[in-house]
C-alpha positions as a Markdown table, in Angstrom:
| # | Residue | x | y | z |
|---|---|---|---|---|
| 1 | Unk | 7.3 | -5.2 | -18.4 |
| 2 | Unk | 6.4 | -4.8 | -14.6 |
| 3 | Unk | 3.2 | -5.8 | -13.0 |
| 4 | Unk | 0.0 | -4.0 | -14.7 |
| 5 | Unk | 1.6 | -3.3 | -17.9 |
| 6 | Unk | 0.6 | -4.5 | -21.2 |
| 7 | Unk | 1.5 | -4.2 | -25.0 |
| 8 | Unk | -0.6 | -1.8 | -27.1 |
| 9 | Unk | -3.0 | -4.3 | -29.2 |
| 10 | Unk | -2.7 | -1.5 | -31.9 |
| 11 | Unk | 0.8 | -3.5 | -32.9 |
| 12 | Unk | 2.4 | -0.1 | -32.7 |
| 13 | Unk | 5.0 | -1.8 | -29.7 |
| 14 | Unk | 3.4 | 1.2 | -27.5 |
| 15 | Unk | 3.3 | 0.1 | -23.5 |
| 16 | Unk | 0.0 | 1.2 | -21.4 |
| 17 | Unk | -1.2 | 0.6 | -17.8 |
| 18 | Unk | -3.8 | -1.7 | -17.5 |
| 19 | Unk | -6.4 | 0.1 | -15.1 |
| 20 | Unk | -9.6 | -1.6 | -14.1 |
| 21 | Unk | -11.5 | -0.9 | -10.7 |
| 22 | Unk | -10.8 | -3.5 | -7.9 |
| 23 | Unk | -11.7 | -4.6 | -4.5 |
| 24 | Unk | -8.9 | -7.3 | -3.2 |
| 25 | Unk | -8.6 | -9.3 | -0.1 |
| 26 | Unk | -4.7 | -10.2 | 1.0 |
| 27 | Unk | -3.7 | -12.7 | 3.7 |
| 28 | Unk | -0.7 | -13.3 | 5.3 |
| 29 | Unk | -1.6 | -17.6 | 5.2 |
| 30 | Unk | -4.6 | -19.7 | 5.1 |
| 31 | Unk | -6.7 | -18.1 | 7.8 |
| 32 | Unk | -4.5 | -15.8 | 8.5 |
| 33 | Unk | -4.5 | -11.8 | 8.7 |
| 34 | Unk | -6.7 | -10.7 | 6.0 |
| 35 | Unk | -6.3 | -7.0 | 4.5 |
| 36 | Unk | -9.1 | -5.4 | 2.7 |
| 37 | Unk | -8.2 | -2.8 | -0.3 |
| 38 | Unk | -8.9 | -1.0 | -3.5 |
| 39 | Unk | -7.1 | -0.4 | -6.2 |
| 40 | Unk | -7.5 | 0.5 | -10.4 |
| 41 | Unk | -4.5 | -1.6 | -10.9 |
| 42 | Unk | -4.4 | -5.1 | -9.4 |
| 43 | Unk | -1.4 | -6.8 | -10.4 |
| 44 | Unk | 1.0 | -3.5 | -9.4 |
| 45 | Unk | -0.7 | -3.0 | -6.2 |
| 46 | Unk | -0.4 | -6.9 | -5.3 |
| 47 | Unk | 3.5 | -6.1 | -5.8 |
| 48 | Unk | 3.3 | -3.5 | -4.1 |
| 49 | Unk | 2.0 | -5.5 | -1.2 |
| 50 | Unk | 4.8 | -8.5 | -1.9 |
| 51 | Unk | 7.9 | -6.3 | -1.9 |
| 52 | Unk | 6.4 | -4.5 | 1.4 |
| 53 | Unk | 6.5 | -1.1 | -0.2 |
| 54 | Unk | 3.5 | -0.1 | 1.1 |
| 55 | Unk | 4.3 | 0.9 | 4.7 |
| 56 | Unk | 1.6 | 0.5 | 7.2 |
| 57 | Unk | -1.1 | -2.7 | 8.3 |
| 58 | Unk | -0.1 | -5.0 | 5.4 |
| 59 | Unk | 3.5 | -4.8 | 5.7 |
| 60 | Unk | 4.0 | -4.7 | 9.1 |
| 61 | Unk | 1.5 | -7.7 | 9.5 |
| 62 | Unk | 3.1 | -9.8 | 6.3 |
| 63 | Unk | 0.3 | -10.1 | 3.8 |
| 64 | Unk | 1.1 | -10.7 | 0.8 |
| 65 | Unk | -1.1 | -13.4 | -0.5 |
| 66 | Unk | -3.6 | -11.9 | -3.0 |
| 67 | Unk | -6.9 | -14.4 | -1.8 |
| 68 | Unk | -9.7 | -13.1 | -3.5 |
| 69 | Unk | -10.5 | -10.1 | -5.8 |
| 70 | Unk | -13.6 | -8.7 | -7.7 |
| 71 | Unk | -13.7 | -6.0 | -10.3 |
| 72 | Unk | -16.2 | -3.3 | -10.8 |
| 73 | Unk | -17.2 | -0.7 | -13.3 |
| 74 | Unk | -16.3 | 2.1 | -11.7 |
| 75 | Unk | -13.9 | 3.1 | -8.7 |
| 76 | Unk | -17.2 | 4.9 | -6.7 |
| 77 | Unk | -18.7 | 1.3 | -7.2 |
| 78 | Unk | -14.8 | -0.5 | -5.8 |
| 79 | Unk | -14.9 | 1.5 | -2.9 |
| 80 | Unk | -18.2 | 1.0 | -1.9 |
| 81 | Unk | -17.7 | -2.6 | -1.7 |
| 82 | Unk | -14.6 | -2.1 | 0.2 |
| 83 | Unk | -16.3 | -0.3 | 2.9 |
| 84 | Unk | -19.0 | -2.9 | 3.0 |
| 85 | Unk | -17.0 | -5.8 | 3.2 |
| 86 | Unk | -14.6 | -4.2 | 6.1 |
| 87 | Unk | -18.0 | -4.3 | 7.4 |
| 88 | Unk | -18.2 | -8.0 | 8.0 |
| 89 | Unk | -17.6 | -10.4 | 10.3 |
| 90 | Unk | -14.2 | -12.3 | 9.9 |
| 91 | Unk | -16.2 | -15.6 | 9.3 |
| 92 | Unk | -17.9 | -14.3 | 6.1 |
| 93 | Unk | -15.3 | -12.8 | 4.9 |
| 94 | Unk | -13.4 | -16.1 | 5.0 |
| 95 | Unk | -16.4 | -18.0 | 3.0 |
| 96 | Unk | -16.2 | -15.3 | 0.4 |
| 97 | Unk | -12.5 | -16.2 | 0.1 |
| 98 | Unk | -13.0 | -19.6 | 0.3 |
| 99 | Unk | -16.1 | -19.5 | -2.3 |
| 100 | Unk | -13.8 | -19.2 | -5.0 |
| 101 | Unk | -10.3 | -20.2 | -3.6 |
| 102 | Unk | -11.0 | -23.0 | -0.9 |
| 103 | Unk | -6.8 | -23.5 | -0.6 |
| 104 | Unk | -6.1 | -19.7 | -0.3 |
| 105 | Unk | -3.9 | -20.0 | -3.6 |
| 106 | Unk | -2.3 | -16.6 | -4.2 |
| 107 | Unk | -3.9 | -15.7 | -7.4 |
| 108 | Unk | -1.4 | -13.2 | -8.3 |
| 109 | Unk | 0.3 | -15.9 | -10.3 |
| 110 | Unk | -2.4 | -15.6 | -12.5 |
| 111 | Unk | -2.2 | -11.9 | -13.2 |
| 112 | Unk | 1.5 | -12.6 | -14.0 |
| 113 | Unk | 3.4 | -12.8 | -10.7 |
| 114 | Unk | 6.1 | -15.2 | -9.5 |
| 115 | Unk | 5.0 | -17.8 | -7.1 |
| 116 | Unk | 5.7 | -17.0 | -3.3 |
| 117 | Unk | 8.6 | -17.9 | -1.7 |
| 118 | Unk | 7.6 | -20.2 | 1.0 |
């Protein structure tokens, strides 16, 4: 099963997207280049982001550390934050990050990821 799949709990062996609202910061390496997104699926879009299929900022600038994430009821409510937090200064973003995830740990591993390659 790829990234942001999951087993029907129903025991019927059916396969469904996981899809839950999502604002995400990504880094390139501990203080790093930080990219600010949104997405309803986390763990595909943070593949996304590690194979560099996403053309554009994050690929072209390397970031594919997942940092920090935050989940929200609804997308309207996601992409508010988003805007908000591209909003602030690089310092606070960095706190927010490092609130949570003082050693910039990619936390993709815990939504089912392999580690980074070094």
């Amino acid at each position: 099963m790829g990234p942001g799949v999951r087993r029907d709990d129903e025991g019927g062996g059916n396969i469904r997207e996981t899809f839950q609202p999502c604002v995400y910061i990504m880094a390139s390496r501990r203080h790093g280049t930080l990219y600010i997104g949104v997405t309803s699926n986390l763990p595909q879009r943070a593949f996304q982001h590690r194979e560099g299929l996403i053309p554009g900022f994050s690929r072209d600038y390397g970031v594919t550390r997942l940092v920090w994430h935050e989940a929200h009821a609804t997308m309207e409510a996601a992409i508010l934050r988003e805007k908000r937090l591209k909003e602030w200064r690089r310092e606070w973003k960095i706190d927010l990050i490092e609130q949570r995830n003082p050693n910039w740990l990619d936390m993709a591993i815990g939504l089912g990821l392999p580690r980074l390659a070094s």
